[in-house]
C-alpha angles and dihedrals in degrees: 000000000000124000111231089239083061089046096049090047096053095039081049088050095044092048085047086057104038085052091052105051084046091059082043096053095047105046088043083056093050095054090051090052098049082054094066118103094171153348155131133264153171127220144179110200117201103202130177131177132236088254103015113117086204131060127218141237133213143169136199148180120197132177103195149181126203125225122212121273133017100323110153094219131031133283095235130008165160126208123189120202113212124201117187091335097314133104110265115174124341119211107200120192119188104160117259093047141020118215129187120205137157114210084223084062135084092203135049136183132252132192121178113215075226101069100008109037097130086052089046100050090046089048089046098046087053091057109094111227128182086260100198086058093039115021115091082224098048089219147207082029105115113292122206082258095066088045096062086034099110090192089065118095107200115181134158107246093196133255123315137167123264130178087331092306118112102235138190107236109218131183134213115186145184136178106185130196116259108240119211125236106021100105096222112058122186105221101181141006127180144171133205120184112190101207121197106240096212093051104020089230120131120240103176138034136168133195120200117188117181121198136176122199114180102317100339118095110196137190124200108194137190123183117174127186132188106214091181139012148177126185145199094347123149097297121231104218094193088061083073098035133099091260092077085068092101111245090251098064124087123206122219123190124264119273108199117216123260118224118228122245112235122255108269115258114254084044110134108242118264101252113244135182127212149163111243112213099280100058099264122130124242131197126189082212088066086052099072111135099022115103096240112202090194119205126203103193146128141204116257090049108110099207087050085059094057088044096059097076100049092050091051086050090058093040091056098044100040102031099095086043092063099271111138107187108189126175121225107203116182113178106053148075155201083269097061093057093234087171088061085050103052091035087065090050101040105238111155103162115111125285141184147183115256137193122238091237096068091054086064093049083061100041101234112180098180143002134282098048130169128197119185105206115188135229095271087045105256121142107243109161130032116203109193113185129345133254140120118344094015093120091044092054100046090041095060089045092050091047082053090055114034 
């Protein structure tokens, strides 16, 4: 019979190794991955919000040719987005242009990298790739940086089957501390990288990041998967040129938005009318000759989220003086438990369900968004965004007008 020293020694060894051959694994992958010029692919992204109770599917097909250096997307491309098995939208770089189309479309849109780059680099930016095939970085394979990292627990789980291929199942984990007073604490993170044993390329990865903010604990997660690849073959230039927009589609040249100017200050708010959460009616009408700090969120903004306390802070100091703080949210519904949500964070100031609508009447650009309305209904302060000294700010404006 073994003695427990024995035992601990052995269980230590075996968690040394298994630590070893998955830094192996990765940065063997990596290398692989660095390695590739171009290639096609097919991919089914799980993705699910911070907030979000669902999660989303979505599927893409990309022919692709890398640059040189650490660009995050390719040099040149065309993704394919796939709904329920048929093509969607196509984005098509090649270049020297990028060009958006639909196959269930007459018309398409064209931006050339000479008059719109800006426009070009943020669209870009917004278009989801399998990185570690595309990205000049191959991220979010394992940088030097979470090598060094001591808080990151990286073991080999074992092999596993993915899409058909034989993988090597690696984990890379972190328990943080929770740190007190920032409102929003990451509790957990945590990567898998599923890597194809015959190739060394990885076909599947998933991020986990755990947060709590008061009483609510929630997870964002992201889980990709390649169900097909093929890699530095001889590449066809004309599958990322301008010849695979179907004859039938015309381009027309991009028209950039234009954003909105803000309703002057001293406009009488636009009048709205909407159910709270529990079902009762309310009408900014009903409100003259309270002081309204109107609020346009919703639940899965982040910046929303950091507001709420501040502007129950204001609600619960300010409420028996003739402040009304409501909060317009847009974008959700009855579905997505908004209730659930405001209860963990202790908001208890009064909260309806918009219509989008009513956020352009009011010109929001972005969210969130504040509107102090006076008591004779007349918009005299604008609050875009939240950040440092916002409560302070408001604050001062609300004691000028009680």
């Amino acid at each position: 019979m073994k003695s427990p020293l024995i035992l601990t020694c052995l269980l230590l060894l075996s968690m040394t190794l298994s630590s070893q051959d998955a830094k192996d694994i990765l940065k063997r992958s990596k290398e692989k991955c660095q390695s590739i010029t171009n290639g096609y692919y097919e991919m089914t992204s799980h993705e699910k919000a911070l907030s979000g109770p669902d999660t989303r599917v979505s599927s893409k097909k990309c022919y692709f040719k890398k640059g040189k250096g650490k660009k995050a997307y390719p040099e040149v491309f065309h993704l394919q987005f796939i709904n329920e098995g048929l093509h969607a939208t196509s984005a098509l770089f090649t270049g020297e242009e990028l060009v958006t189309f639909s196959l269930q479309d007459s018309t398409g849109i064209i931006l050339s990298v000479d008059k719109w780059k800006r426009e070009v680099d943020s669209w870009i930016d917004n278009y989801d790739f399998f990185e570690p095939f595309t990205s000049g970085k191959s991220r979010p394979m394992p940088g030097k940086s979470d090598y060094r990292e001591s808080s990151f627990q990286m073991k080999l789980v074992g092999e596993e089957n993915v899409s058909g291929y034989n993988c090597h199942h690696i984990e890379i984990s972190e328990v943080p501390t929770m740190e007190k007073g920032s409102g929003l604490n990451l509790i957990e993170y945590a990567r898998h990288f599923w890597i194809n044993t015959k190739d060394m390329m990885p076909v599947q990865y998933s991020e986990k990041i755990a947060m709590v903010m008061n009483k609510d604990t929630m997870i964002q997660y992201d889980l990709v998967t390649v169900d097909r690849y093929e890699l530095n073959m001889p590449f066809e230039e004309d599958k990322v040129s301008l010849s695979v927009v179907p004859a039938y589609i015309k381009l027309k040249e991009y028209t950039p938005y234009v954003r909105p100017e803000p309703l002057p200050i001293d406009t009488i708010a636009p009048l709205w009318s909407f159910p709270s959460l529990t079902e009762d009616t309310v009408r900014l009408e009903g409100l003259k000759g309270k002081l309204v700090l109107l609020d346009f969120f919703y639940k899965s903004c982040y910046p929303c989220m950091q507001a709420l306390p501040a502007l129950q802070s204001l609600h619960e100091k300010y409420k028996d003086q003739g402040l009304v703080v409501i909060g317009l949210d847009p974008y959700d519904d009855k579905e997505d438990n908004l209730p659930d949500f405001l209860t963990k964070r202790d908001v208890d100031y009064t909260v309806l369900y918009a219509s989008r609508d009513i956020a352009k009447t009011y010109r929001v650009n972005g969210y969130p968004t504040m509107f102090l309305i006076d008591k004779q209904g007349k918009i005299i302060h604008i609050q875009e965004g939240y950040g440092e000294g916002t409560e302070a700010r408001l604050e001062e404006i609300i004691l000028n007008n009680l």
